[in-house]
N, C-alpha and C positions, 0 to 999 in steps of 0.2 A: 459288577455294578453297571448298571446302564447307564448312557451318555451323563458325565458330570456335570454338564450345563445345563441338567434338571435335578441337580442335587438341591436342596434347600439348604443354602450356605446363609446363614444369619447376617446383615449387616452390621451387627452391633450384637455386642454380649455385656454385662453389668456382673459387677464383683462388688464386696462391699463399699469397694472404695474408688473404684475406677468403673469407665462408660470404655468398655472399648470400641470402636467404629472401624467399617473401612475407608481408604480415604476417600477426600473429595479433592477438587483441583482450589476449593477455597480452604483449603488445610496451610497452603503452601508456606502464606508470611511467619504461620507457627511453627511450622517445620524445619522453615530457615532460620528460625530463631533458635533452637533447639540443637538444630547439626552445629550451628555456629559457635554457640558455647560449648557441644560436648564433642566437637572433632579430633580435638588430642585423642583423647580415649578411647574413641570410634579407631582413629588409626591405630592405635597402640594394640588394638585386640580385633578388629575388624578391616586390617590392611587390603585384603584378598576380596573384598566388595568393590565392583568397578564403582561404582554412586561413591564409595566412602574416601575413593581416591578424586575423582575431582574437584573441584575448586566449586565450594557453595558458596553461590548464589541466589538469590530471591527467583533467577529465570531456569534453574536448575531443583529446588524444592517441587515449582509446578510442574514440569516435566517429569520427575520423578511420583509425583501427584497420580498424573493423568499416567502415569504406565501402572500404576499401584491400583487407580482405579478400573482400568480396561482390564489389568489381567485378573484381579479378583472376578470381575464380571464371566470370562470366558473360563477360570477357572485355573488357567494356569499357575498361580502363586494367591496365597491367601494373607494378604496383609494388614493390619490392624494397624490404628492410631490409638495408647490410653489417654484418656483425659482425668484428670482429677474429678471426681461428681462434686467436692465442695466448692471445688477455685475454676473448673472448667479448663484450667493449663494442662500443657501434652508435656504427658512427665514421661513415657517410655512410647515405644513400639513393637509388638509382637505379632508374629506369623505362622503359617502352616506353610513352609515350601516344599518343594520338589515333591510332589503325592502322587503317588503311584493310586491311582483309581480303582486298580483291578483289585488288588490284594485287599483292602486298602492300608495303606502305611503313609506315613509323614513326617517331617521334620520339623522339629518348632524351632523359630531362631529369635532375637529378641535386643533388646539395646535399650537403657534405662537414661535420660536426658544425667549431666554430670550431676544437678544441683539438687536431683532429687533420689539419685541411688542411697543405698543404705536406708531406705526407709519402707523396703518391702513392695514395691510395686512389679520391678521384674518377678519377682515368686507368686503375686497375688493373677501377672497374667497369665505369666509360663503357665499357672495350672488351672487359671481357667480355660482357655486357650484348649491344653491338653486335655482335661475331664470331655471338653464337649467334642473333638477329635476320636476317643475313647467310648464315649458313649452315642454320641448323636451319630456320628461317623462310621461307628464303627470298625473303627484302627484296628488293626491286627500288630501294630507296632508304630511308636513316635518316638524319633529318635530329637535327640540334643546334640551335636558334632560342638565340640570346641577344642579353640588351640591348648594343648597341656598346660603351657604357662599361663591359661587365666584362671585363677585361683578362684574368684568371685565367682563365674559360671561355673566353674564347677562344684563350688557348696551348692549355689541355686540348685542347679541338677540335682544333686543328691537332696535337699531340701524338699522339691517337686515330689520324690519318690520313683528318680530313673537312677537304675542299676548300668555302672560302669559293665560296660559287654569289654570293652579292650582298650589299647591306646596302639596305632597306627602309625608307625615309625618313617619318619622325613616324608610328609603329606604334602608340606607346605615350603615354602619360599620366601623370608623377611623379607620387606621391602632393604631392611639392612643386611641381605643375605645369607640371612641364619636359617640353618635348615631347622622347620618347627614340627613337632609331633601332634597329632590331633587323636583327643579323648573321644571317643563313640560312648555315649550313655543309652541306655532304653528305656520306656515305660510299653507295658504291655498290658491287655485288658485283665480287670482283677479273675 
């Protein structure tokens, strides 16, 4: 592929249900409001994210804003805000990380606000997300990585239509120093 800072990366994709965006630094007060209620959770299954260990703040959501928004720009990390299209609320966030340009391959990673899981938003972007990585992109491979113990991402994953490649023994590190296994899932072009 040639230089990815001429790839035409969409700022916004639309599912039935959700507006996904990338972000702005005017995201932030919703962002904070969003980590704030679902930070249990986030540590509970997303420990190993420097952002999801700090202490959120309203001056830490914009910060996290503006690197979300420079590096989608330059292409480094491709990160997504959903919004609801009826209520306009940011009920999850989903991404393309670590992409390898040349091949091209990616990782989609993702995180659904607490008050609005279970009601299908992570699956609705995990695969929009992935179809247009697949098709517009032309993925040669998206992977899904999650820790073994979350049960949730991992039906997502199978839900999405990525096939378990393997599970990768003592990846990780608990912040309560449980050594964690992490699930490698695929999707690959039909």
């Amino acid at each position: 592929m040639s230089d990815p800072l001429l790839f035409p990366v969409p700022n916004s994709l639309e599912t039935a249900r959700l507006q996904l965006r990338s972000f702005r630094t005017s995201d932030a007060s919703q962002l904070h409001e969003a980590l704030l209620e679902s930070i249990a959770e986030l540590r509970e299954h997303l420990w190993f994210l420097p952002w999801v260990a700090e202490e959120q703040t309203l001056q830490s959501a914009e910060v996290r804003c503006r690197k979300a928004e420079a590096n989608f720009l330059i292409r480094t990390d491709l990160p997504y805000l959903a919004f609801s299209k009826s209520t306009g609320r940011l009920v999850a966030s989903v991404g393309l990380h670590r992409t390898d340009w040349t091949l091209p391959k990616t990782e989609v990673g993702y995180w659904v606000r607490t008050t609005e899981a279970g009601k299908g938003y992570g699956t609705e972007a995990v695969l929009a997300l992935t179809d247009w990585a697949l098709g517009s992109l032309k993925a040669r491979r998206v992977e899904l990585v999650t820790d073994e113990a979350n049960y949730g991402s991992r039906r997502l994953a199978e839900r999405c239509g990525f096939t378990l490649e393997g599970v990768l023994r003592n990846t990780m590190q608990s912040p309560d120093g449980q050594i964690r296994n992490s699930c490698v899932y695929a999707r690959l072009p039909a």
